[in-house]
N, C-alpha and C positions, 0 to 999 in steps of 0.2 A: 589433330588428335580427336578422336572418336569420344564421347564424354557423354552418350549417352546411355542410360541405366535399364537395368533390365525393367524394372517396374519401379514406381513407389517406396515401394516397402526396402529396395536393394537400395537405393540412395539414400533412404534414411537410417538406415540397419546400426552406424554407427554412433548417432547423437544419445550418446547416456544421460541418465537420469544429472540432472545437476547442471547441464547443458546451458549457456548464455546463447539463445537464438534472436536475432533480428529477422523479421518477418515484416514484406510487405503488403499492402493493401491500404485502404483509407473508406470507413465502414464496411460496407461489402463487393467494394468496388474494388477489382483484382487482387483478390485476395488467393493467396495458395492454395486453396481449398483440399487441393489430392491429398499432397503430402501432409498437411494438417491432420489429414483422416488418417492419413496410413502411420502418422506420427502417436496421434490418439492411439490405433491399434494395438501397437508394440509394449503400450504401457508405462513409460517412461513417467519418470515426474520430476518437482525441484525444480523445477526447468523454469529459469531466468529469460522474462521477453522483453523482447524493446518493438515495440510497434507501437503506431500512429492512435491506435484502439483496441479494444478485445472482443472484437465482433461482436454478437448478440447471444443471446442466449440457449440459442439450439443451432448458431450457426460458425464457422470458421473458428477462430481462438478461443470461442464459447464452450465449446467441444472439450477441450481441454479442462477450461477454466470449474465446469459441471462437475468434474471430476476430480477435483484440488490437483490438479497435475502442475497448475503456476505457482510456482512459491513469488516469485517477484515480478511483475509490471513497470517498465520501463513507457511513457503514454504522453501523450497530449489531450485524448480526449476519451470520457469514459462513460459519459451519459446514455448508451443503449443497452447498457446491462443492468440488469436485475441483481442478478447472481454476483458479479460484479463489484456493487456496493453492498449488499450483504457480507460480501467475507470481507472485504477493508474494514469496514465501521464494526464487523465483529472480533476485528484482531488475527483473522486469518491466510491474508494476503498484504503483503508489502507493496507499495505502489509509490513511486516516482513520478510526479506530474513533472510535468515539462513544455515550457511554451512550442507551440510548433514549428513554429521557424526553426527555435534550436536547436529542436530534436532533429529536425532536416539537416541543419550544418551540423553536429556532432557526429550523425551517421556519413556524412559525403568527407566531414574530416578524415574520419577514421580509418576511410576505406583511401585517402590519399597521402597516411602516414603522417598528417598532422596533431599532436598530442591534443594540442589546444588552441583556445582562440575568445578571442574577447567580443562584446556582443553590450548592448543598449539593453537588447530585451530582458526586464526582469529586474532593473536596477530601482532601489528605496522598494522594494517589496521583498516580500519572504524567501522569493527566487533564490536572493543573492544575500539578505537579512540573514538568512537560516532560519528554520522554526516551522518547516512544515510538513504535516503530520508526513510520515511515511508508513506505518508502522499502528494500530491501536493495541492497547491491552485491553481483554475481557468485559474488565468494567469499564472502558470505553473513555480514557487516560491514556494520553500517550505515550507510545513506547519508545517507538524510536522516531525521530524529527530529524530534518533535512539541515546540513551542516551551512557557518556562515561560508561564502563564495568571499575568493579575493576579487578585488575591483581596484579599478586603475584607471586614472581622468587623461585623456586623450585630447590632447587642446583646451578645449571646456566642457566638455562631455564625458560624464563618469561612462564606465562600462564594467562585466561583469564576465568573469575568467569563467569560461565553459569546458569542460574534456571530451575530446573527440571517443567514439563509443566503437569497439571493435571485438566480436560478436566472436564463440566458437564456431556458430554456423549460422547463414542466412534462408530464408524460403522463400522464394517468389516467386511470381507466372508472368509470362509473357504470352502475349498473340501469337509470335511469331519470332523460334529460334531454332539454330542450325545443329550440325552437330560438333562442331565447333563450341558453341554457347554464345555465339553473338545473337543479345533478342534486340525484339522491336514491342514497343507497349503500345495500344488502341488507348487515343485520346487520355482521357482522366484515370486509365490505369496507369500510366505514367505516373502516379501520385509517389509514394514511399518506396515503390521497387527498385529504381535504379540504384538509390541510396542504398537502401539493404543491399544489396546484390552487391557494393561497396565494399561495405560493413564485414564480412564473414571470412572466417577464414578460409570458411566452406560453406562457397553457398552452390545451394542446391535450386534448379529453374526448372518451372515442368509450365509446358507452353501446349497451346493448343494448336499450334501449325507447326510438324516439324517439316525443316528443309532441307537442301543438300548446303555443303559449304560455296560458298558463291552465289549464290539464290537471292542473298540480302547486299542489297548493293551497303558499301563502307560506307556512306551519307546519309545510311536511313539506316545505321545502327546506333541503337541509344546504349548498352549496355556492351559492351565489345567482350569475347571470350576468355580474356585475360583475368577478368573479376569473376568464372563462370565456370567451378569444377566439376557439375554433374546437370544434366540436362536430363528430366522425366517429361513424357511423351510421343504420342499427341495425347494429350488430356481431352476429355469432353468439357463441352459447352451447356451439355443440356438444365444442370442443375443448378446454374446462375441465382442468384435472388435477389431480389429489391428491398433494403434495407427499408426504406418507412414509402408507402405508395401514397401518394396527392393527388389529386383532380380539382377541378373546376367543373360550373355547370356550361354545358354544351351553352354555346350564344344560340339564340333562336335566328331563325330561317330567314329571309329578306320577309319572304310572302308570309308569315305568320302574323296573327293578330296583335 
């Protein structure tokens, strides 16, 4: 089956406002970036996310987030937005913190028909306690807080009942997928996307190498077409970014003084 879109804009044409989207990347490392934009475009808002981060502030879920289009954040980690923590702490976006492990098993549950599943991570804190913030009001009192979890001692080891997360639709990129939908992810973009891609009930893959079916040998597919109802691409490469840039000073020369 042929599954891939005319552009962007045609594979996302159907996600309405109110939408529960799982989206991968892990800061700005493969992150959907096309359809992100052509998702911005259409307008849409309400829109329920579960991903790893919300990119930056002029870049990927940022996009969105600039323009109150998030009602809710689904996250593990959310320290590179600005914008970000201005609408939480001002009562204007709902956010869900989530250990990242969990958030990794709740999205790879969901997408294998698993409801739930007990987990270490998170237990004698507020994870599983309940009581944290999700939600502010105005004057900066909370509105809504995160409910107590059931927990269940396994030998000697308490643990803490987590629900698998299964998405109206997912967004991710790959390197390299067919038109089929079987991708292949470059190194550390492998982070969050195979999960999402999981996770959706429709997920959408826009890659930057399309192939023919065959092309990708079965052993070097990470995400098999089965999980993978619309393929956008070939996407460009050029507008890539670097989330926070580092250096060191160059070591000096043998022959220097």
């Amino acid at each position: 089956m042929d599954k891939v879109a005319g552009s962007a804009a045609d594979a996302i044409a159907d996600i309405a406002s109110g939408s529960t989207i799982a989206v991968g990347g892990f800061g700005l490392c493969g992150i959907p970036e096309v359809t992100i934009a052509a998702l911005h475009d259409v307008g849409v808002d309400d829109l329920k996310i579960i991903s790893n981060n919300c990119g930056v502030d002029t870049w990927g879920l940022g996009i969105l987030l600039a323009d109150q289009r998030i009602s809710r954040m689904t996250s593990s980690y959310v320290g590179e937005n600005k914008e970000f923590a201005r609408q939480f702490l001002a009562g204007e976006l709902e956010v869900e913190l989530c250990p990242q492990g969990t958030l990794a098993e709740r999205l790879r549950a969901g997408g294998c028909g698993i409801p739930a599943f007990y987990t270490p991570a998170g237990v004698g804190t507020q994870v599983s306690e309940g009581g944290l913030p999700w939600r502010y009001a105005p004057d900066g009192s909370v509105l809504i807080s995160s409910p107590e979890k059931e927990t269940r001692i396994f030998g000697e080891t308490e643990y803490v009942l987590e629900e698998g997360i299964v998405a109206d639709f997912a967004l991710v990129r790959a390197t390299i997928g067919d038109r089929n939908g079987n991708l292949v992810f470059h190194e550390s973009t492998r982070n969050f996307n195979p999960l999402c891609a999981m996770a959706g009930r429709v997920t959408i893959a826009e890659v930057e190498r399309l192939v023919e079916p065959g092309e990708i040998l079965p052993e070097n597919v990470h995400t098999p077409g089965i999980f993978v109802q619309r393929v956008v691409g070939p996407v460009g490469t050029e507008d890539k970014r670097i989330e926070r840039r580092t250096t060191r000073p160059r070591p000096a020369s043998a022959g220097a003084a």
